[in-house]
FIKOLZA-1660 file (N, C-alpha, C; in steps of 0.1 Angstrom, whole numbers, plus 5000, padded with zeros to 4 digits):
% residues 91
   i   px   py   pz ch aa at
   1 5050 4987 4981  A  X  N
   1 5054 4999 4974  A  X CA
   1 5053 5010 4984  A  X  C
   2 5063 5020 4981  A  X  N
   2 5063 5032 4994  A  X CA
   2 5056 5041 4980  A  X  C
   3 5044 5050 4987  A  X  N
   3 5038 5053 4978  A  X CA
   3 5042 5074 4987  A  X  C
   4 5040 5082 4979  A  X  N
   4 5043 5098 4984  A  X CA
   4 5031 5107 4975  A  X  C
   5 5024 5099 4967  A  X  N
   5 5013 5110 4963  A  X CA
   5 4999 5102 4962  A  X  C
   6 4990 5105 4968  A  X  N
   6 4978 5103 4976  A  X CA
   6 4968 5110 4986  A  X  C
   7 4956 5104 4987  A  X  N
   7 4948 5114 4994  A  X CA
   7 4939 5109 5000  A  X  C
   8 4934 5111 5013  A  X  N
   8 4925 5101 5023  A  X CA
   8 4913 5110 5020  A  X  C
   9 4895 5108 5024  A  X  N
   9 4886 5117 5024  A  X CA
   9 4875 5111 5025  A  X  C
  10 4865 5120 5023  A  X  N
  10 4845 5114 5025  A  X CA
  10 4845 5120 5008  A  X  C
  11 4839 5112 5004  A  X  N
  11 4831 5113 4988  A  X CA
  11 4817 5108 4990  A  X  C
  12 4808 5115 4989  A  X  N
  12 4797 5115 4987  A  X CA
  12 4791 5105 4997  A  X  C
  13 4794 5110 5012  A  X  N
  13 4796 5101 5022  A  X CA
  13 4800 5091 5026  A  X  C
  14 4811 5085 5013  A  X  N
  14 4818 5074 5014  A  X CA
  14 4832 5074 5019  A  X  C
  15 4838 5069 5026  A  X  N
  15 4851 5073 5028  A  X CA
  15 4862 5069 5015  A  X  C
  16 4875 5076 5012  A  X  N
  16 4879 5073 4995  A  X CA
  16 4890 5073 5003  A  X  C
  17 4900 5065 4997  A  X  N
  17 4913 5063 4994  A  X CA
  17 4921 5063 4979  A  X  C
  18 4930 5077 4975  A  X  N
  18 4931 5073 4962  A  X CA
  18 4948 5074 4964  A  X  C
  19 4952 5064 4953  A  X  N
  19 4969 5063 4951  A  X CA
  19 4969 5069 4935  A  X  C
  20 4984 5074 4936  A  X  N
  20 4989 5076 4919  A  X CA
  20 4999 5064 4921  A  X  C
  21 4993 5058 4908  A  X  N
  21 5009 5046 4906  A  X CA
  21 5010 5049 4889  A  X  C
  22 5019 5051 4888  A  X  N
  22 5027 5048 4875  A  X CA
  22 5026 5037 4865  A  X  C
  23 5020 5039 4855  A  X  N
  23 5020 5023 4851  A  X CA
  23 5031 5013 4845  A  X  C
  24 5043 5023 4847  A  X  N
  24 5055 5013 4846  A  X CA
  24 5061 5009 4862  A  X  C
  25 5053 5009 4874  A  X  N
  25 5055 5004 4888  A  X CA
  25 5053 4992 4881  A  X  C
  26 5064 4987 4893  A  X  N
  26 5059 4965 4897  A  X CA
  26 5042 4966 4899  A  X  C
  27 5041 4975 4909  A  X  N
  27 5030 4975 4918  A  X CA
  27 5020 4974 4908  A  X  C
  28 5020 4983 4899  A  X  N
  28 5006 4989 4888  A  X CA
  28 5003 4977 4883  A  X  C
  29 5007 4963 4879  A  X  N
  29 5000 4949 4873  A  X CA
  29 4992 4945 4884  A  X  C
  30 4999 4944 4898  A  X  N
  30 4994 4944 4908  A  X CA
  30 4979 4947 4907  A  X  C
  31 4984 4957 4911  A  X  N
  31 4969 4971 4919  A  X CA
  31 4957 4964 4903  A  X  C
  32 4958 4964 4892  A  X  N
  32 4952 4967 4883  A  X CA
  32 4946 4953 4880  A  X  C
  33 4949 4939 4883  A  X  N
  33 4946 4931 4891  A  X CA
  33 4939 4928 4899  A  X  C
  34 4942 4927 4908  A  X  N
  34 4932 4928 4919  A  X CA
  34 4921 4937 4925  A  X  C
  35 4913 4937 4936  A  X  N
  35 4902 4944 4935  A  X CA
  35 4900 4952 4944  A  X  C
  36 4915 4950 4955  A  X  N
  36 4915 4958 4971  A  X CA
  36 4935 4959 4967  A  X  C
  37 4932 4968 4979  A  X  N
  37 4949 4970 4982  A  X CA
  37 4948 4976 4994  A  X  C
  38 4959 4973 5006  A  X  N
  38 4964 4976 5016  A  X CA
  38 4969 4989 5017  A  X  C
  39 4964 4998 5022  A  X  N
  39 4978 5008 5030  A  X CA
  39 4987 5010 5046  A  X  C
  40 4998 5008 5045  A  X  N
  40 5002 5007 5057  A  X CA
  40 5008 5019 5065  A  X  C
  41 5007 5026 5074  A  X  N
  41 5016 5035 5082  A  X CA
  41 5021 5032 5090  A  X  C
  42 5035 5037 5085  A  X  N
  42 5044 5030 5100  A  X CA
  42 5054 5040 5110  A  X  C
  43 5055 5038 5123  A  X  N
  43 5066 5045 5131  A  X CA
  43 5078 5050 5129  A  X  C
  44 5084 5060 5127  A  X  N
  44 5092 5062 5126  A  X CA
  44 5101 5055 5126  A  X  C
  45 5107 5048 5132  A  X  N
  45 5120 5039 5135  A  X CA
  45 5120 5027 5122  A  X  C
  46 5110 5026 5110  A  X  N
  46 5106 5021 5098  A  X CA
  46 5112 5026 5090  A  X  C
  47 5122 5036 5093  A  X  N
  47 5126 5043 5082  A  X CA
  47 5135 5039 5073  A  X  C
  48 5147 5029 5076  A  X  N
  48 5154 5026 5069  A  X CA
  48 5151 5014 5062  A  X  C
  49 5138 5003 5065  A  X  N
  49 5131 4997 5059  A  X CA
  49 5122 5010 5047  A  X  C
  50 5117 5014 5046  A  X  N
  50 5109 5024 5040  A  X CA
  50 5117 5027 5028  A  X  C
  51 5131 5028 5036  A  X  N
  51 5136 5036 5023  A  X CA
  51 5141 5031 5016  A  X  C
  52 5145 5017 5020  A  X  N
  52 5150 5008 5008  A  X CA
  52 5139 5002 4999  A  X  C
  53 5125 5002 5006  A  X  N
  53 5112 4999 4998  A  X CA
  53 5107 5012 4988  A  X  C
  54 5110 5022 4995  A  X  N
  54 5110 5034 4977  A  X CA
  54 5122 5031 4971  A  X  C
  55 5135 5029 4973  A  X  N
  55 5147 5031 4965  A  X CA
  55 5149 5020 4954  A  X  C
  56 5142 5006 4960  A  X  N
  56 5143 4993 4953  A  X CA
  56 5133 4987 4946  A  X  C
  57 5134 4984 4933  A  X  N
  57 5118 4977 4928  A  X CA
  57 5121 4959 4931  A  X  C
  58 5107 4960 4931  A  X  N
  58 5101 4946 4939  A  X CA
  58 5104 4935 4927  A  X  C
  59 5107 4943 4913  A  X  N
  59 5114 4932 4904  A  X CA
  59 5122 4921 4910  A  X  C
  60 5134 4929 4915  A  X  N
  60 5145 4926 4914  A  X CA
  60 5148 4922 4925  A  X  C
  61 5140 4925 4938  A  X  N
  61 5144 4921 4955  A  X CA
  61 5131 4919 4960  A  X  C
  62 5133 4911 4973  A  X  N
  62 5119 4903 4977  A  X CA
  62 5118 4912 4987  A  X  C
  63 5112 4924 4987  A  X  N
  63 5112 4934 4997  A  X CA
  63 5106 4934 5010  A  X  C
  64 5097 4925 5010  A  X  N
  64 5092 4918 5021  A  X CA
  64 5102 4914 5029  A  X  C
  65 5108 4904 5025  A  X  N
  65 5120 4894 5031  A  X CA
  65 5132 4903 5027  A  X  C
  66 5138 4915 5024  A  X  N
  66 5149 4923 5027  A  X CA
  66 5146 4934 5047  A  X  C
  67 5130 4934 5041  A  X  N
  67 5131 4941 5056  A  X CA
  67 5125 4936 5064  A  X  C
  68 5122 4924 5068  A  X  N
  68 5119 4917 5075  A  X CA
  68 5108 4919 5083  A  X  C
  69 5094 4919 5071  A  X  N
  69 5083 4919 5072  A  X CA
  69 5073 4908 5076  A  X  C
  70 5066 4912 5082  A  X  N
  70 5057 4897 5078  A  X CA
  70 5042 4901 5071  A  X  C
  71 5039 4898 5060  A  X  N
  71 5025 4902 5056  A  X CA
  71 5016 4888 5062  A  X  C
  72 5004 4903 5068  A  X  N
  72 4990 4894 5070  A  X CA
  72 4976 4901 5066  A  X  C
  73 4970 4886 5061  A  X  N
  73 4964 4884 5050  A  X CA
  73 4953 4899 5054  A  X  C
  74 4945 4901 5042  A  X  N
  74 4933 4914 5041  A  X CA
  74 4923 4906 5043  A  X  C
  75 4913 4907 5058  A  X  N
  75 4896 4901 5057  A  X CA
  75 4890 4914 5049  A  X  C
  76 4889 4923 5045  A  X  N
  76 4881 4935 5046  A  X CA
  76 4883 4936 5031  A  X  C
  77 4871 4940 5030  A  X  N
  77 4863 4949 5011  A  X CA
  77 4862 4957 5012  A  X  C
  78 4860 4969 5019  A  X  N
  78 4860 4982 5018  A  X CA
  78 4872 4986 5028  A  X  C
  79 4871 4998 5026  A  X  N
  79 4879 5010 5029  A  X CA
  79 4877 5008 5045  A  X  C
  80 4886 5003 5052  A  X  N
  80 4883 5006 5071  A  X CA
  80 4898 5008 5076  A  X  C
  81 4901 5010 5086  A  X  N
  81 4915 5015 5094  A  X CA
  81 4919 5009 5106  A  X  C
  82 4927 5000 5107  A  X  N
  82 4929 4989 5117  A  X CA
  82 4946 4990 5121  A  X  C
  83 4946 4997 5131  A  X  N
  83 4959 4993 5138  A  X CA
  83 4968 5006 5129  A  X  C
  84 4967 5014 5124  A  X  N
  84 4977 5023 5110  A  X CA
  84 4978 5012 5097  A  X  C
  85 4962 5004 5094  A  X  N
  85 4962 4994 5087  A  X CA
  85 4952 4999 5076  A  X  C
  86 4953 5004 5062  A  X  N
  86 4938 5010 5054  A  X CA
  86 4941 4995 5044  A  X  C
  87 4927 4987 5047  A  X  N
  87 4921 4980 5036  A  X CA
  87 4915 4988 5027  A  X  C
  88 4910 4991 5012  A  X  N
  88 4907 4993 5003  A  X CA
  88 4901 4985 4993  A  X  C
  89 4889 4991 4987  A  X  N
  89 4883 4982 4978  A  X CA
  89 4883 4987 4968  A  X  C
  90 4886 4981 4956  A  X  N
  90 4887 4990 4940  A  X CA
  90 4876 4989 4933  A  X  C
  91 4865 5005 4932  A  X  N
  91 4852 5002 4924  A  X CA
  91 4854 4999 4912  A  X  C
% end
């Protein structure tokens, strides 16, 4: 999911990651499920992938396989930053 409202920070010395999802998103069964979630940043030249990942829901197209992604897997439970890579853990 291309996400545009969010916030990175230290909370009570902890580092926080928070997303707004909608709970009529694909994503929101998702996220609300499970107990981590990824964030990814990507280079500019991602753009036209990007935009068809905000413009399209993941209902209806395998968005992965439209932009010719490859997901790899999450080792990490907390919150750390690998490569423009945020693993997240959901308290």
């Amino acid at each position: 999911m291309t996400i545009s409202w969010g916030s990175f920070g230290v909370i009570w010395g902890k580092p926080m990651a928070m997303v707004v999802v909608r709970p009529s998103r694909h994503t929101y069964r998702f996220m609300e499920a499970g107990n981590s979630f990824t964030l990814c940043a990507f280079p500019g030249e991602y753009k036209d992938q990007l935009t068809l990942c905000g413009t399209r829901s993941g209902r209806a197209l395998d968005k992965v396989k439209a932009c010719g992604f490859t997901p790899i897997p999450s080792q990490w439970s907390r919150l750390r930053l690998r490569r423009g890579r945020i693993d997240c853990g959901v308290p």
